[in-house]
NUKE-178848 format. One record per residue (C-alpha): z, x, y. Coordinates in Angstrom, 3 decimals. Layout:
N
Z;X;Y .
...
//
This chain:
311
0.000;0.000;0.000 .
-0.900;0.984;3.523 .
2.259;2.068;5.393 .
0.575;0.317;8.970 .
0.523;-3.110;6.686 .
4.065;-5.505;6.987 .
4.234;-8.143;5.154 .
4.986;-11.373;7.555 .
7.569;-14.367;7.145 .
5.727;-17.080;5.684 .
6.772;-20.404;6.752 .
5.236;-23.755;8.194 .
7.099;-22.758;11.578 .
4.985;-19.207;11.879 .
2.308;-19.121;9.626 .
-0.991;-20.376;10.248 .
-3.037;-21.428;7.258 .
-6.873;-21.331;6.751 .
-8.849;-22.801;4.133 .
-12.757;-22.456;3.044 .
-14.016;-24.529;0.816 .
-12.824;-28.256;0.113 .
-14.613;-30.064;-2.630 .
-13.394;-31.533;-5.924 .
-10.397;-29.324;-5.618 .
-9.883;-27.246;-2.521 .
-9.446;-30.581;-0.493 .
-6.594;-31.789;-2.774 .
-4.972;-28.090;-2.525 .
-5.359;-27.752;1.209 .
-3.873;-31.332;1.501 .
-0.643;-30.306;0.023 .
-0.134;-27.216;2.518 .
-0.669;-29.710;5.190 .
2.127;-31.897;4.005 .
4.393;-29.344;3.284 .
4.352;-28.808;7.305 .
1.271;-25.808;7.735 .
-1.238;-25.847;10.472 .
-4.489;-24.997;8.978 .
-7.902;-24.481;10.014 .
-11.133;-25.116;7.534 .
-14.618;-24.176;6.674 .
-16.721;-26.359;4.450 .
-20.641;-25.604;4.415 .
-20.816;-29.672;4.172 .
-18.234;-30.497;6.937 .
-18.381;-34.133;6.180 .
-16.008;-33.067;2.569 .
-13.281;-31.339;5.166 .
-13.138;-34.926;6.706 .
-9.848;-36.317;5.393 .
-8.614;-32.866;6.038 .
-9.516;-33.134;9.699 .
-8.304;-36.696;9.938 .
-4.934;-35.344;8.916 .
-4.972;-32.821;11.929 .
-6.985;-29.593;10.842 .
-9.019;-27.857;12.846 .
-12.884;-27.607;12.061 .
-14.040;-24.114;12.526 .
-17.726;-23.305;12.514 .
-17.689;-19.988;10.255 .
-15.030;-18.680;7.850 .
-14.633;-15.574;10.559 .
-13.535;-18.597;12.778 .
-10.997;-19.818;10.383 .
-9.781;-16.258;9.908 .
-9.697;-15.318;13.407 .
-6.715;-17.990;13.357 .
-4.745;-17.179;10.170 .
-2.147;-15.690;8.668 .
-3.102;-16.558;5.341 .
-6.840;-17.312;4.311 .
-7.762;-19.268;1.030 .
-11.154;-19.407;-0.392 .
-12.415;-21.727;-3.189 .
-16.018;-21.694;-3.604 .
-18.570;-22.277;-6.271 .
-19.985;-18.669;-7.626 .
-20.062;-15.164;-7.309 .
-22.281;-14.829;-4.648 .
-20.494;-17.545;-2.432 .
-17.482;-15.353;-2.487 .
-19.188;-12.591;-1.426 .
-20.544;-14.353;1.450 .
-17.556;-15.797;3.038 .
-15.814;-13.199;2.772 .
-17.601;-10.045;3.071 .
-20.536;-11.558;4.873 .
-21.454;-10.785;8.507 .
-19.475;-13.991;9.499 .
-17.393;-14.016;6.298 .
-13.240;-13.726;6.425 .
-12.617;-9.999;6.395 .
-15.180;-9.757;9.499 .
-12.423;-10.982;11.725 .
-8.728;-10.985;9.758 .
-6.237;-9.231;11.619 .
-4.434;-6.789;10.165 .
-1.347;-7.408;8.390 .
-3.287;-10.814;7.233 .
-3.654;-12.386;3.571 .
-6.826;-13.303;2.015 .
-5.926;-14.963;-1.416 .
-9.845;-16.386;-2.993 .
-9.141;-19.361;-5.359 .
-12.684;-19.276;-6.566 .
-13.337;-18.168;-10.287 .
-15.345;-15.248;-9.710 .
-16.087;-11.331;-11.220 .
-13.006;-9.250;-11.350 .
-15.172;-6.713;-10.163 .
-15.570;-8.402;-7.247 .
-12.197;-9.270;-7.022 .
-11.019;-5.400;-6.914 .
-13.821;-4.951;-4.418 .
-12.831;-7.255;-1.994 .
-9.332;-5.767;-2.501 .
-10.201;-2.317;-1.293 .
-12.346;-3.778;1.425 .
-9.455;-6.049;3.071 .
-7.119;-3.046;2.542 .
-9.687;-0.924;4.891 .
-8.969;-3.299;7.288 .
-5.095;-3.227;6.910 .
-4.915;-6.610;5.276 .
-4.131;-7.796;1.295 .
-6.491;-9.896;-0.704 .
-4.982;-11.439;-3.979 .
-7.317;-12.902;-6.505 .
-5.548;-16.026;-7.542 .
-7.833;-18.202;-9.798 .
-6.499;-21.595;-10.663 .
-6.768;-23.892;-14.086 .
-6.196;-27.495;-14.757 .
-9.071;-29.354;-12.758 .
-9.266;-32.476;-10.300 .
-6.211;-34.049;-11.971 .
-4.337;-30.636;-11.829 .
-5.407;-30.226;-7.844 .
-4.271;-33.711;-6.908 .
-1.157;-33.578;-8.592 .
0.184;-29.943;-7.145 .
0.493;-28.650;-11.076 .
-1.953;-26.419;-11.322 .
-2.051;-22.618;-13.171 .
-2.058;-19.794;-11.087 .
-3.522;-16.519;-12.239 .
-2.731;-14.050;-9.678 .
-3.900;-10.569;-9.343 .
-3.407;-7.694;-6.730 .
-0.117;-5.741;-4.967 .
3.052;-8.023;-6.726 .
5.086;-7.884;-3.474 .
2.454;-9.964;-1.567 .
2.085;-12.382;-4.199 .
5.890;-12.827;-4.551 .
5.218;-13.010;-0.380 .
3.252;-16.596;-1.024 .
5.109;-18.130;-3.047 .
5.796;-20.819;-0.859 .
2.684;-21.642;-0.580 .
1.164;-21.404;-3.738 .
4.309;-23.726;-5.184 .
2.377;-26.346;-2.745 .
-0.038;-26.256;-5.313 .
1.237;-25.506;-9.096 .
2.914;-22.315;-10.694 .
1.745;-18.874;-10.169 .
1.914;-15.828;-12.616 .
1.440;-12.503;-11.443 .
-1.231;-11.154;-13.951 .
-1.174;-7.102;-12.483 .
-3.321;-5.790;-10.451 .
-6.076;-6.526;-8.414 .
-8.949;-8.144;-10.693 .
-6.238;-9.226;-13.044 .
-6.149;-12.685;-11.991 .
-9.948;-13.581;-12.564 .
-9.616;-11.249;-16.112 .
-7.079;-13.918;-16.775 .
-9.090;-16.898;-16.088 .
-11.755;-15.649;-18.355 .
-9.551;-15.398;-20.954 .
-8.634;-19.135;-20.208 .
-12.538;-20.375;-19.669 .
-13.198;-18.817;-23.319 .
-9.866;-20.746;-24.654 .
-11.196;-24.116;-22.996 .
-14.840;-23.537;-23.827 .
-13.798;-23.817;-27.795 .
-11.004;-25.717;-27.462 .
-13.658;-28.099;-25.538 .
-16.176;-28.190;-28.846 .
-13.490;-28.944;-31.241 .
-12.427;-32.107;-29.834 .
-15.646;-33.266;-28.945 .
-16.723;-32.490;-32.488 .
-13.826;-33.756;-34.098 .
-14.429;-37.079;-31.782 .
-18.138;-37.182;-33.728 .
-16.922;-36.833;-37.488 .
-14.321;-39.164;-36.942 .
-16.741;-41.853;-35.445 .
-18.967;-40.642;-38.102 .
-16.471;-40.938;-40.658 .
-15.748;-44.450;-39.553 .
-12.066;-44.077;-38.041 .
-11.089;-46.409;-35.305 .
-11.041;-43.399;-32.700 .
-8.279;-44.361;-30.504 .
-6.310;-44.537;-33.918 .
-7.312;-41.079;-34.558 .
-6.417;-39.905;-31.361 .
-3.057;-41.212;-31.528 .
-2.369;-39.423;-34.802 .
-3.874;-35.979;-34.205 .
-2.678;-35.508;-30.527 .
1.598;-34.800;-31.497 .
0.317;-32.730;-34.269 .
-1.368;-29.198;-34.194 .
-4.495;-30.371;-32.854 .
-2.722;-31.913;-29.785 .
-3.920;-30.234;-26.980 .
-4.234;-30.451;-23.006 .
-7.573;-30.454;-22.806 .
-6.752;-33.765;-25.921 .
-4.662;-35.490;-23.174 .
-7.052;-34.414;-19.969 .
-10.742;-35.433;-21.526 .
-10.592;-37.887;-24.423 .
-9.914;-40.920;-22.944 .
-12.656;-39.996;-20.277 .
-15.188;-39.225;-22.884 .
-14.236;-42.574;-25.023 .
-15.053;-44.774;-21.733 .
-17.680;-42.367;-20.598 .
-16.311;-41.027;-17.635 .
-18.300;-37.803;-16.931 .
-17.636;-37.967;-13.212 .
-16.613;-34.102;-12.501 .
-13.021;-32.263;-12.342 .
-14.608;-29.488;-12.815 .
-18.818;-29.298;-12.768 .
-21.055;-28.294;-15.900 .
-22.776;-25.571;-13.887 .
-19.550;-23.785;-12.533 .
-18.537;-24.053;-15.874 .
-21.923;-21.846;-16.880 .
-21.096;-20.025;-14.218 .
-18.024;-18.698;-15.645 .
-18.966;-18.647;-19.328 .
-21.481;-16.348;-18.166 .
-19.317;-14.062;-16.458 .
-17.107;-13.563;-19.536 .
-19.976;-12.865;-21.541 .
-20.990;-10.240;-18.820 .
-17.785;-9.264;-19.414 .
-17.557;-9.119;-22.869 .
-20.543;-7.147;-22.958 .
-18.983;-4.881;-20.902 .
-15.995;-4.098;-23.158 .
-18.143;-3.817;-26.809 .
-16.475;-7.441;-27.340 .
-18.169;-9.901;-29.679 .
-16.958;-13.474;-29.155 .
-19.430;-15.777;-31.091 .
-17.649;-19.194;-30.354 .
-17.687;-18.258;-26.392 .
-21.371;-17.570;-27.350 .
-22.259;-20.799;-28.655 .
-19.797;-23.154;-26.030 .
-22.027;-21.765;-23.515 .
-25.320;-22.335;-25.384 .
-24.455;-25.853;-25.599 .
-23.561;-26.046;-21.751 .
-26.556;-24.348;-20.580 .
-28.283;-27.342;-22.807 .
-27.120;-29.796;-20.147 .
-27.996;-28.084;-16.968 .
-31.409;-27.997;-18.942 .
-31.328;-31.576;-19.001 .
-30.110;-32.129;-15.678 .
-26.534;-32.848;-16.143 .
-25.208;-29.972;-13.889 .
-23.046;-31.881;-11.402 .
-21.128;-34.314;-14.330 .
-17.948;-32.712;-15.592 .
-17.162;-29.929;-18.645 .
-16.333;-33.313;-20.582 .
-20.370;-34.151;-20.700 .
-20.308;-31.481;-23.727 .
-20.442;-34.930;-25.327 .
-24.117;-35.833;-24.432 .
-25.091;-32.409;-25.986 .
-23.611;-32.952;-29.068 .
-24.566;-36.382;-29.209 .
-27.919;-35.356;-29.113 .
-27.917;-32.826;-31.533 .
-26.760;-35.654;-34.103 .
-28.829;-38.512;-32.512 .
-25.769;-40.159;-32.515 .
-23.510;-42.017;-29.395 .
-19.641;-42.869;-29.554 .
-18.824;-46.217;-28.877 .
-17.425;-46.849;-25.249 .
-13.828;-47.434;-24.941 .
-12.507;-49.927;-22.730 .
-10.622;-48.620;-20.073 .
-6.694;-48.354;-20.036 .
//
């Protein structure tokens, strides 16, 4: 750490928040900083989704070098790779005007590469970045209980704390890329996790079991499972609006296969999972959620679940 770089008090008397990027999830996570008493300022390409937001008394800034100009702390959750790198090493991205002593912490699921090079950038500038990736969707966003994968210098992540509890728990992963290594790790788990019960939704329907029966049984037993609890119902009454898109989801199974790559590692279900996902964006269905798996493999069988009526 820098010697020139102090740590500030955080608190919703002194610190001022920004925020860049409020869709599906960074809206519902920005929202609960703003009720816990923070003044924050937001960037959304689409300024229409920072609305509500604004309604609630944030302050629209034209550029994320105009929300960081005015913060403390800067969040960032945006859609790929590239987006990161835009807003906040871009000519008009965050680190082009954070002040030093200031906090970058980037939501997004992204490279930890990148993460450890935005690290070493913001510390040129006397600031922190923190890669703190987040699981457990829409549902985890609106309801403040999301995971927190956090990566980068411990003592500033211990630092937010406050505000990160606004949204869910935090676990300090190690250093600097350690956050988004973590979230690969948990993309792979889902991706598989994600097949299973969509395939075990198919022989059961198959096998003629009344599936809400089957659910009931298999869900307090081994097989139970969060994603269980998070997606079946909303596959059963075909509900494939999006927590969390198909083509982010891509997105990241590609990265950990990058990854992967990278360290001689050979993980064939990963492989597969992401074969199938790529299959929707191939047939359009990009923007419905991860639980959509279910058209693919409904497909492959020429075969459709019956549609549960809704709870």
């Amino acid at each position: 750490m820098a010697t020139s770089r102090v740590l500030k008090e955080i608190s919703p008397a002194v610190t001022k928040i920004g925020w860049i990027g409020t869709g599906v999830m960074g809206a519902a996570m920005c929202g609960h900083l703003q009720a816990a008493g923070y003044a924050v300022s937001v960037f959304n390409r689409t300024p229409s989704k920072a609305a509500a937001l604004v309604g609630r008394g944030a302050v629209l800034c034209e550029s994320p070098a105009a929300v960081a100009a005015n913060s403390d702390v800067v969040f960032s959750i945006v859609g790929y790779p590239h987006d990161v790198r835009e807003v906040v090493l871009g000519s008009a991205g965050v680190l082009s005007s954070l002040r030093p002593g200031s906090i970058l912490v980037d939501m997004s699921t992204s490279q930890p590469s990148l993460a450890r090079e935005i690290a070493a950038a913001a510390e040129a500038r006397q600031c922190w970045a923190v890669d703190a990736p987040v699981s457990g969707g829409d549902k985890g966003a609106r309801e403040a209980a999301l995971a927190i994968m956090a990566g980068g210098d411990e003592a500033v992540v211990r630092a937010l704390e406050p505000l990160l509890a606004c949204m869910g728990k935090c676990t300090y992963m190690g250093a600097s890329g350690a956050g988004q290594s973590c979230k690969m790790a948990n993309q792979v788990t889902i991706a598989s996790t994600m097949v299973g019960l969509v395939e075990g939704l198919l022989y059961a329907h198959k096998a003629g079991l009344h599936i809400p029966t089957y659910l009931s049984a298999i869900s307090k037993g081994a097989a139970g499972s969060r994603s269980l609890d998070l997606y079946a119902n909303r596959i059963l009454q075909r509900d494939l609006d999006p927590g969390f898109f198909v083509k982010h989801f891509v997105k990241d199974l590609g990265i950990a296969l990058e990854e992967c790559r990278a360290m001689n590692l050979s993980l064939p279900g990963l492989a597969l999972a992401q074969q199938l996902y790529v299959s929707l964006q191939a047939h359009g269905d990009g923007d419905l959620g991860t639980q959509a798996l279910v058209l693919a493999l409904e497909r492959l069988n020429n075969v459709q679940l019956p549609k549960a009526a809704p709870n």
